[in-house]
C-alpha positions in Angstrom: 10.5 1.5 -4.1 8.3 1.9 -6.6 5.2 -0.5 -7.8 2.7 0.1 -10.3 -0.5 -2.0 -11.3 -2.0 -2.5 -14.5 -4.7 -4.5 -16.0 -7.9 -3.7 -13.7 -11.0 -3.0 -15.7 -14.7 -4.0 -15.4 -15.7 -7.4 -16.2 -18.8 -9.7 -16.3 -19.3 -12.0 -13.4 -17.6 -15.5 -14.9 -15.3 -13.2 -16.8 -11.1 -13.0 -16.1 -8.4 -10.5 -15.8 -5.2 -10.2 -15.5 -3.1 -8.1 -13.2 0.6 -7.1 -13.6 2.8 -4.9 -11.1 6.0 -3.7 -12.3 8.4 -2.9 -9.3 11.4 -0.6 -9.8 13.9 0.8 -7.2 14.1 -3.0 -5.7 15.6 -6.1 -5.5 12.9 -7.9 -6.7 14.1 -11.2 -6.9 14.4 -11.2 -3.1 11.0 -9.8 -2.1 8.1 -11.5 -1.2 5.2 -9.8 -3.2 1.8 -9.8 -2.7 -2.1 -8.9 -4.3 -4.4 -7.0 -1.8 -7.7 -6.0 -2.4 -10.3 -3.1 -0.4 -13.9 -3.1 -1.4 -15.7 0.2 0.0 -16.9 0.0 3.3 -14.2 -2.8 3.9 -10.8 -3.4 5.3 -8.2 -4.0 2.6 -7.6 -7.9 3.1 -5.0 -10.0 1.2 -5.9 -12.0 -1.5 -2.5 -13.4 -2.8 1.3 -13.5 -1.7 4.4 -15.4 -3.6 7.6 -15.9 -1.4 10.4 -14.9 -3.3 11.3 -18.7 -4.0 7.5 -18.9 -5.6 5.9 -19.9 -2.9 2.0 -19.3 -3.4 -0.8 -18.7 -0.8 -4.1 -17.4 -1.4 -7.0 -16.3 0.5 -9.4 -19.5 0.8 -12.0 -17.1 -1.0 -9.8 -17.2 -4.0 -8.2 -20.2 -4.2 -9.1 -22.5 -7.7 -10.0 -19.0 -9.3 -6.7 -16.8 -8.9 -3.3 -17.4 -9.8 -0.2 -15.4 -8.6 2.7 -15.8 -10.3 6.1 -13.5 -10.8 8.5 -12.6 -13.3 11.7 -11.8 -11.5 13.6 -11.4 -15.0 10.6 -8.4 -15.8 10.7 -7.4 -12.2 6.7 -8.2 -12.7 4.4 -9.9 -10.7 1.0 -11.0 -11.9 -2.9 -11.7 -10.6 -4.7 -14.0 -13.3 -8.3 -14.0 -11.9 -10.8 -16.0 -13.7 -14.3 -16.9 -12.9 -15.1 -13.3 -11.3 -17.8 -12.8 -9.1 -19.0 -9.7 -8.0 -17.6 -10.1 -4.5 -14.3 -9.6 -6.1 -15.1 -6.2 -7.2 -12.8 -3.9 -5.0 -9.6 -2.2 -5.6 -6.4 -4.3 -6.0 -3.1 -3.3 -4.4 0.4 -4.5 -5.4 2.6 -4.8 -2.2 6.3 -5.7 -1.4 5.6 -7.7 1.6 8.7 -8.1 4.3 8.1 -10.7 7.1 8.7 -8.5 10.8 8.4 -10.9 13.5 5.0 -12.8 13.5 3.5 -9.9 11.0 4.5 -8.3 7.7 5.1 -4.6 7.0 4.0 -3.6 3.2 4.8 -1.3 0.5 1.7 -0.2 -1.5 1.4 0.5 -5.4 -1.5 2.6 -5.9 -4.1 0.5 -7.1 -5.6 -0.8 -10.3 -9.6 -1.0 -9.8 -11.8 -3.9 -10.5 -15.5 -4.2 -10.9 -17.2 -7.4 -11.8 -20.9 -7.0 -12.9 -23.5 -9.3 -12.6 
């Protein structure tokens, strides 16, 4: 498996971006995928999965500003983030997310940073 994350940057609070992970070495189409974020000092929490139908959820500190979406023909999944705030600023993690029992077990891209100033 392979993911890799594009798009980070720095931004001004209010300002958007938008994320893409390209997966290789996969079936993509059958994956659930997820965004993931660690801010220093923090545990990395998730921010945004889509099920492999398209199934969105978000983290409720997210939700009305982020998007996830996916591109199964481009093997590409995408974080459209708009209306930063500088809370958001953190690294952001691609993952291939497989459900195990009650939990989920992850494959990690290496991380496109973001930083949102105010």
């Amino acid at each position: 498996v392979q993911l890799v994350e594009s798009g980070g940057g720095l931004v001004q609070a209010g300002g958007s971006l938008r994320l893409s992970c390209v997966a290789s070495r996969i079936i993509f189409s059958i994956n659930a995928m997820g965004w993931y974020r660690q801010a220093p000092g923090k545990q990395r929490e998730l921010v945004a999965r889509i099920s492999a139908s398209g199934s969105p959820n978000y983290a409720d500190s997210v939700k009305g500003r982020f998007t996830i979406s996916r591109d199964n023909a481009k093997n590409t999944v995408y974080l459209q983030m708009n209306s930063l705030k500088p809370e958001d600023t953190a690294v952001y993690y691609c993952a291939r997310d497989i459900r195990e029992g009650s939990g989920w077990s992850h494959y990690w891209g290496q991380g496109t940073r973001v930083t949102v100033s105010s």
